[in-house]
C-alpha positions in Angstrom: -11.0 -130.9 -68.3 -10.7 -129.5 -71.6 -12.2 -132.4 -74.0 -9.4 -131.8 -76.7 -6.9 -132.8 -74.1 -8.4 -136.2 -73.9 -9.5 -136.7 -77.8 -5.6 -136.3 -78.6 -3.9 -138.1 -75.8 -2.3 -141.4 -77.7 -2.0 -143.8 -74.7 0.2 -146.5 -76.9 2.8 -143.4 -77.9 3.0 -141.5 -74.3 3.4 -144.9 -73.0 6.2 -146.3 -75.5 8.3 -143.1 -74.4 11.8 -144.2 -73.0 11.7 -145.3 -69.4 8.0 -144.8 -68.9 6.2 -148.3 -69.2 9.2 -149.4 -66.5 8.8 -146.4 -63.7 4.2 -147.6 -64.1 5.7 -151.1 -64.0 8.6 -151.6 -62.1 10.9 -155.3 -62.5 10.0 -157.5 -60.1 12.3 -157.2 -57.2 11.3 -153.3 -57.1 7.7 -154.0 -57.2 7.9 -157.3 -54.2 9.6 -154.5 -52.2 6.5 -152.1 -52.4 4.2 -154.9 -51.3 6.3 -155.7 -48.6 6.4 -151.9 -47.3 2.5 -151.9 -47.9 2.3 -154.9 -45.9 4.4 -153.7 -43.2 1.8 -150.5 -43.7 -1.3 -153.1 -43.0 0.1 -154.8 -40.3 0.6 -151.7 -38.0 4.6 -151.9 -38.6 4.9 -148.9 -39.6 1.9 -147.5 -38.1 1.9 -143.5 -40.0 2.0 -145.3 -43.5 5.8 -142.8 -43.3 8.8 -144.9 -43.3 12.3 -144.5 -44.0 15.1 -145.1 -46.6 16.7 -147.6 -44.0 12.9 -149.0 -44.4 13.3 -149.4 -48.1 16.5 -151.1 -48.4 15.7 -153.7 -45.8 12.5 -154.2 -47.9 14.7 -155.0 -51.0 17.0 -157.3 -48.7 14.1 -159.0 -47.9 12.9 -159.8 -51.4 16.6 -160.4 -52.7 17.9 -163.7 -53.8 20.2 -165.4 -50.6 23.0 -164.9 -50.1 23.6 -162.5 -52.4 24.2 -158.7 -51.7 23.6 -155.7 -53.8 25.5 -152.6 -53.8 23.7 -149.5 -52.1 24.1 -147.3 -55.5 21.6 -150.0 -57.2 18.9 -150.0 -54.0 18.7 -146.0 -54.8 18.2 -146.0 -58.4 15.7 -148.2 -57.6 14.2 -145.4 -55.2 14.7 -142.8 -57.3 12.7 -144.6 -60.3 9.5 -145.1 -57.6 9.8 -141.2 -56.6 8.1 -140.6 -60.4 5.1 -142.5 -59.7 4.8 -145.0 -56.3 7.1 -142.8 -53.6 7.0 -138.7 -52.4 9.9 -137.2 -50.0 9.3 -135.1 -47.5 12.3 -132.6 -46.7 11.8 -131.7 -43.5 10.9 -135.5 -41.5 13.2 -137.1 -44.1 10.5 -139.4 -44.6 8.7 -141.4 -47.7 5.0 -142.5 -48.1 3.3 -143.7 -50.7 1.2 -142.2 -54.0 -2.1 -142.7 -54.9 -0.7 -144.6 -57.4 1.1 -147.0 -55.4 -2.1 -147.6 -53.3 -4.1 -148.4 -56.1 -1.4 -150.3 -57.7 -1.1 -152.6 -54.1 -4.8 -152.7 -53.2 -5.9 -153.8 -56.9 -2.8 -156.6 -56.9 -4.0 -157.8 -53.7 -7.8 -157.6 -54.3 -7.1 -159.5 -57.8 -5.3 -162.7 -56.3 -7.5 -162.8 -52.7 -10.6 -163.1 -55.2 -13.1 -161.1 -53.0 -16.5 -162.6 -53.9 -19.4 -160.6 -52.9 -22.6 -160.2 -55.6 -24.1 -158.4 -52.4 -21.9 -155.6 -53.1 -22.8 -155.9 -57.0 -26.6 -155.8 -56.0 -26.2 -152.9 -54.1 -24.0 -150.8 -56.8 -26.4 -151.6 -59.5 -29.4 -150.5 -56.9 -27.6 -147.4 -56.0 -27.0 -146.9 -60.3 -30.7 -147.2 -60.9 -31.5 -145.3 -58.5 -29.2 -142.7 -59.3 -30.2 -142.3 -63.1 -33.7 -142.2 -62.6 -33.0 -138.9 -60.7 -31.0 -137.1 -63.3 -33.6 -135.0 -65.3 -31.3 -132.9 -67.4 -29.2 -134.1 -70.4 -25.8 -132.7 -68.9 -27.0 -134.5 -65.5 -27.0 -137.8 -67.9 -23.8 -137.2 -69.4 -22.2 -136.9 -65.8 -23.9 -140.3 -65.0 -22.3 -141.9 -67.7 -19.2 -140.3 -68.1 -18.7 -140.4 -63.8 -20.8 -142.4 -61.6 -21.1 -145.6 -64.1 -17.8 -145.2 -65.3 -16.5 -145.2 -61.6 -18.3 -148.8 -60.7 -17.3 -150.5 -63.6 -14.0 -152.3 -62.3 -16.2 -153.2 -59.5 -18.6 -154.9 -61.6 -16.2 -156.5 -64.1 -14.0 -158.0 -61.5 -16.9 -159.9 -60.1 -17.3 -162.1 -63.5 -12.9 -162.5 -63.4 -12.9 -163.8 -59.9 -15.6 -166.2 -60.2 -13.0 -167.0 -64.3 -10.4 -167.6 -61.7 -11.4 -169.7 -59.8 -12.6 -172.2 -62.2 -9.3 -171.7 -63.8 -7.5 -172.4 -60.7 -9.4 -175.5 -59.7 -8.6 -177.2 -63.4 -5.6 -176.5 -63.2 -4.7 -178.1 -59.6 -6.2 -181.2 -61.5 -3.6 -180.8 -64.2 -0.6 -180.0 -62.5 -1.3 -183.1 -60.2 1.6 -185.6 -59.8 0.4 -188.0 -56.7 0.0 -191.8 -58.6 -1.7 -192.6 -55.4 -5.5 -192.7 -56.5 -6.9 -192.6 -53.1 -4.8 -188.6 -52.8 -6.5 -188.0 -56.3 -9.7 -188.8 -55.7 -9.4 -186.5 -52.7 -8.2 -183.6 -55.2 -11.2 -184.5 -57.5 -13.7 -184.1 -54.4 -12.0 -180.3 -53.5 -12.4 -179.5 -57.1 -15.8 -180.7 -57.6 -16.7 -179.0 -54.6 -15.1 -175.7 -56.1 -16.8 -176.0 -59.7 -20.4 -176.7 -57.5 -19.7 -173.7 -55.4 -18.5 -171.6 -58.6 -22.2 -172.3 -60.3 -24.1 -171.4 -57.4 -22.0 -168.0 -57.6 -22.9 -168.0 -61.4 -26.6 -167.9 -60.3 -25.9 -165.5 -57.4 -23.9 -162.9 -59.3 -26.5 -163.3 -62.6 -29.1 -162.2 -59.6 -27.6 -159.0 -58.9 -27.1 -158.4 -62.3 -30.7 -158.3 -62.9 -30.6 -154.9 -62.0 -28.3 -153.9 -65.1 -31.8 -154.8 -66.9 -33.6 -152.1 -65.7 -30.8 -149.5 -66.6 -31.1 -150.4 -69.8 -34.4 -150.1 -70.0 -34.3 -146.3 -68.5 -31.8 -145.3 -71.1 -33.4 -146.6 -74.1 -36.6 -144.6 -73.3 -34.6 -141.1 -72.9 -35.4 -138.8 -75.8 -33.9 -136.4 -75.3 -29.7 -137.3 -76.2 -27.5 -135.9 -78.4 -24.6 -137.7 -80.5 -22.3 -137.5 -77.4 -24.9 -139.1 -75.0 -25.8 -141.7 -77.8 -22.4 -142.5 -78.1 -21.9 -143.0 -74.1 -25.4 -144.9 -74.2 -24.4 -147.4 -76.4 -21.1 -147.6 -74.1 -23.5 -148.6 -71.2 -25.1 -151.6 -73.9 -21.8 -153.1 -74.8 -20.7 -153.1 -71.4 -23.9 -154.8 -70.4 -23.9 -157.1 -73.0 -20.3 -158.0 -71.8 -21.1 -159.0 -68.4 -24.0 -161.0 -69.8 -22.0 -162.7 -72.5 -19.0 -163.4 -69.4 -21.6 -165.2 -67.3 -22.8 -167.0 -69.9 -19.4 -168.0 -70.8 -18.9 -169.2 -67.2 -21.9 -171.5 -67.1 -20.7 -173.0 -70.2 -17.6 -173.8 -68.7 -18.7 -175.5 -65.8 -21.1 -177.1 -67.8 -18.8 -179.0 -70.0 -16.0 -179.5 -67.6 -18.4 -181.2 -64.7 -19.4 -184.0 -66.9 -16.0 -184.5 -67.5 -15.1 -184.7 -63.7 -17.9 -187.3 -62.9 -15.9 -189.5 -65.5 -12.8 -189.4 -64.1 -15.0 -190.2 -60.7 -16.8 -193.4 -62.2 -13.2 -194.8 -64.2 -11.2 -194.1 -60.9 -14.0 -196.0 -59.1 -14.4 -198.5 -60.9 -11.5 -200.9 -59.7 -12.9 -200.7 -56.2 -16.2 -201.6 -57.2 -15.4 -204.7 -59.1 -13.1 -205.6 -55.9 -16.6 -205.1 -53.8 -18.6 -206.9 -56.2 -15.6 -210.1 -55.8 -15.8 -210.2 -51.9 -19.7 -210.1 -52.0 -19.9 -213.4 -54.7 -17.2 -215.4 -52.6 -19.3 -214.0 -49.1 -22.6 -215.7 -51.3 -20.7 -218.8 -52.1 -19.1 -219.5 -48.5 -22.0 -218.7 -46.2 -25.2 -220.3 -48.8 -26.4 -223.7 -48.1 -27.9 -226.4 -50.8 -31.9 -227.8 -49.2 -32.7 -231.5 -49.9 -34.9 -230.4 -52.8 -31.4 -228.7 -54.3 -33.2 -225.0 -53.6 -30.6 -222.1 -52.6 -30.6 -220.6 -49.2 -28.6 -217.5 -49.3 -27.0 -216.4 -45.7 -29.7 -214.5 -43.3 -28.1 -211.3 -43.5 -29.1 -211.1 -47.9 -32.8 -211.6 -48.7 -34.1 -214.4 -50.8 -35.4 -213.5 -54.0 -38.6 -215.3 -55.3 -37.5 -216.4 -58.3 -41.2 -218.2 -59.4 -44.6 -217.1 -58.4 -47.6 -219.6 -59.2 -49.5 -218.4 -62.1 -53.2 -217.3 -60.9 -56.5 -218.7 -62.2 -59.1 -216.0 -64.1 -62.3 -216.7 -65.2 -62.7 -215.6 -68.8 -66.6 -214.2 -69.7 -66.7 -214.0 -73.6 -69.1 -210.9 -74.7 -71.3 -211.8 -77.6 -71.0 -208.8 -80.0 -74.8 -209.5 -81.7 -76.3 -210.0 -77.7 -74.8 -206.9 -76.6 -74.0 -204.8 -79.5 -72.5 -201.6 -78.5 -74.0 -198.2 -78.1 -73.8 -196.7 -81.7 -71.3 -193.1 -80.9 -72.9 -190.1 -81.8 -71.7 -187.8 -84.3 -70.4 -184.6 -83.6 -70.9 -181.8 -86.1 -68.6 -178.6 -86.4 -69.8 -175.8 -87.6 -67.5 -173.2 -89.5 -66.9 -170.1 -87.9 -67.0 -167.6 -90.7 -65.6 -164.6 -88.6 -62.7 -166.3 -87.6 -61.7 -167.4 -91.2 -62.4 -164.2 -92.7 -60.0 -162.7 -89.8 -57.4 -165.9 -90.4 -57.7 -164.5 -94.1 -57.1 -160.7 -93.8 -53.9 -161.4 -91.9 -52.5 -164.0 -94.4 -53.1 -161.3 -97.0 -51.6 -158.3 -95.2 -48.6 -160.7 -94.4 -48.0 -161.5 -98.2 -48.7 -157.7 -98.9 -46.2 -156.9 -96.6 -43.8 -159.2 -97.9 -44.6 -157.8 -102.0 -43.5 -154.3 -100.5 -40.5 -155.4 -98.9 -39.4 -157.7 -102.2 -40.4 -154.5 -104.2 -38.3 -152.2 -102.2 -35.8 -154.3 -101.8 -35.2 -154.7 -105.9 -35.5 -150.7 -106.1 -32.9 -150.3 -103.4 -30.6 -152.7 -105.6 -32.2 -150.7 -108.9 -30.9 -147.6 -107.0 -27.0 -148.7 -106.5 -26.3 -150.0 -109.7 -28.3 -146.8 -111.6 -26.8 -144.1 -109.1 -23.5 -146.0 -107.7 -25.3 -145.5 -104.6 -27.6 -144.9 -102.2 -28.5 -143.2 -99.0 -30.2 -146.1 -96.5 -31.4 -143.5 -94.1 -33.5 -141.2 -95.9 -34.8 -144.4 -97.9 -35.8 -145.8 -94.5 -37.8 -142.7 -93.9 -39.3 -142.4 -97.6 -41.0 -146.1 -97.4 -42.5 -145.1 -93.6 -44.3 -141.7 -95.7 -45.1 -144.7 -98.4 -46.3 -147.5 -96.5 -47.1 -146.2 -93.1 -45.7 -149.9 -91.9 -42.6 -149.9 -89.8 -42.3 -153.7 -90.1 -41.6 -153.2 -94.1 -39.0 -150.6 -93.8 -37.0 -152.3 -91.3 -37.0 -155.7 -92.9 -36.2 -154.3 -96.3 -33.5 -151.7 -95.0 -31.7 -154.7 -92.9 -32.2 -157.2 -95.8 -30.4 -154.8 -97.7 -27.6 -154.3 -96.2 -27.7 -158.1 -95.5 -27.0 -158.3 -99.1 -24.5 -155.8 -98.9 -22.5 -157.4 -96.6 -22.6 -160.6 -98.7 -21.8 -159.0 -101.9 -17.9 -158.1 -102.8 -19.6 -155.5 -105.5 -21.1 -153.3 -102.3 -19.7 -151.5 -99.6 -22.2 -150.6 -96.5 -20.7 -147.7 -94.3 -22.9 -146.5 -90.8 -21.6 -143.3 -88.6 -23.2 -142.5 -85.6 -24.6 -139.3 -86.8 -28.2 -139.4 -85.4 -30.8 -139.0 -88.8 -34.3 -137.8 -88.3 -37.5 -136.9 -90.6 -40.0 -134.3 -89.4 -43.0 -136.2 -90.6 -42.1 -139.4 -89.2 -41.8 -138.6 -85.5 -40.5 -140.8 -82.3 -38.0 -141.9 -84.9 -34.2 -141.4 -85.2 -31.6 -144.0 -86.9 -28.0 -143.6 -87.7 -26.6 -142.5 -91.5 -26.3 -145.4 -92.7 -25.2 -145.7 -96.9 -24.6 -148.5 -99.5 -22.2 -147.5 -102.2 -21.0 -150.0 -105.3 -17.3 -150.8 -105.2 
């Protein structure tokens, strides 16, 4: 595919063209009627996957509103709108069947709103990634992992995180939409949805388990060296993605963790009545079946134990030490010696920590010297001009990122980054993007 093609396609334009968005998304009686034919297709009705126009006009019957007909010249506009994208004619059997598009258009709906969870499957995906990647040597055999393969399992993986979204969704919602003022039906509901939001976390922890795999992926493609700029950009693809799923899970377990609480209170305030009535019967139970002895002592009914409400104090027999007769062993005194190699050690590192932090202040103020002289300056090659300086990694990464820190912060300075990959033949193992500061 010619790469041109797919840099100049404008999605949003071909798709506001006239008629387009409706023939991919048909109203809703068109589309009911392709899931009913699909249906029909799953349940051996019409066992070829072939059916007829007769077929597709008792499939919008079926969907239409009662009792009310429409005339036959609307059911085939509607068929002749599907034949762009969902249906194909064949001539000579006079028959229909379904696109690609229409399959995927059914079995995504479908898969969607049955909620098919399965981090098994996600465990094996990611396995079969790993293991995949760690066999392609080449950089064009890297592209076609990431433009393909990944690329191909990433609806599989996304979905995962949206049905398990769903479902907590779902199960709140039941709770809101209840009506019932009967509190013995609603604490019922409140049971099914805790059990749902209890099942939904241990599927949190499952599906976070077979994510663990992403992990490793990650760690494969950051220790390639040898990408370009298209790989890089496809890399960093990968990342995000990653970091999405990460950031979805985490989102999830937030969820549950704030609405649970939440359910156990309505639990204890819809409980409460029927405690207080068990608390009641159990008093008037005491007061009925107790008995008053002679000596006016409480005996409560046999079935309830009596509690000892007073315990004879015991007798000790108190020894007094005399101090001067038995005067204690005096302690004896522990003496530390300094150790001189670890304070000279403790020494050299507080010293190289405030050097370090005197070259990065210094750096930092010729950076800013640098702007306001020259209106600019070029962040990349000044990363690469304190590494020859300083030899210290730690100092030009901390100034360079506190610099465009300040950058960021300041209205006076603009901070711009491409993704053009910058490299210095005496510092090697290191690339960075351009990255440049210029004053507004």
């Amino acid at each position: 595919m010619n790469d041109n093609n797919n840099i100049n396609f404008d999605f949003v334009k071909e798709i506001k063209e006239p008629g387009v968005y409706q023939l991919l998304f048909p109203k809703k009686e068109v589309g009911l009627a392709v899931m009913v034919l699909f249906e029909k297709i799953e349940n051996k009705t019409l066992p070829d996957g072939k059916f007829i126009e007769k077929d597709l006009h008792d499939a919008f019957a079926q969907i239409s509103k009662p009792n009310e007909r429409y005339p036959k010249e609307i059911y085939s506009e509607h068929i002749k709108d599907l034949q762009e994208y969902f249906l194909d004619y064949n001539q000579e059997t006079q028959k229909y069947y379904f696109k690609d598009y229409a399959h995927r258009f059914y079995a995504y709906a479908k898969e969607t709103l049955e909620g098919n969870f399965n981090p098994t499957h996600i465990e094996k995906i990611c396995s079969l990634l790993t293991a995949s990647l760690k066999q392609r040597e080449t950089l064009e055999d890297l592209k076609f992992w990431l433009k393909s393969e990944f690329k191909k399992y990433e609806p599989d993986l996304r979905e995962q995180v949206d049905f398990l979204d769903r479902q907590i969704i779902e199960s709140v919602n039941k709770l809101k939409n209840n009506t019932t003022n009967s509190d013995k039906n609603f604490i019922e509901l409140l049971r099914e949805v805790e059990s749902n939001l209890d099942k939904a976390q241990d599927q949190s922890k499952e599906l976070a388990a077979a994510y663990s795999e992403t992990k490793v992926i990650r760690s494969i493609l950051e220790k390639r060296e040898d990408t370009d700029s298209e790989a890089d950009d496809l890399i960093a693809d990968v990342h995000f993605f990653i970091k999405y799923l990460n950031e979805r899970l985490d989102s999830i377990d937030g969820k549950l963790d704030r609405i649970q609480p939440k359910i156990r209170h309505l639990f204890s305030i819809l409980n409460r009545p029927q405690f207080n009535s068990k608390i009641e019967k159990f008093l008037h139970f005491l007061l009925d079946k107790s008995t008053v002895t002679g000596k006016k002592d409480t005996v409560l009914p046999k079935s309830v134990l009596n509690p000892v409400l007073h315990i004879d104090t015991p007798n000790f027999t108190i020894v007094e030490r005399e101090r001067e007769l038995f005067p204690s062993k005096p302690k004896k005194r522990v003496s530390y010696k300094s150790n001189e190699v670890k304070i000279e050690e403790n020494t050299k590192s507080i010293l190289k920590v405030l050097t370090q932090q005197d070259l990065i202040r210094k750096w930092e103020q010729h950076i800013i010297a640098e702007i306001e002289l020259r209106g600019g300056i070029d962040l990349s090659a000044t990363f690469f001009e304190i590494m020859e300086d300083t030899n210290d990694g730690q100092i030009a990464v901390s100034a360079i990122y506190s610099s465009i820190q300040q950058a960021r912060k300041s209205k006076r300075f603009d901070f711009k980054m491409n993704k053009t990959k910058q490299t210095n033949s005496k510092i090697e193992h290191i690339s960075l993007w351009k990255m440049n500061i210029q004053k507004i």
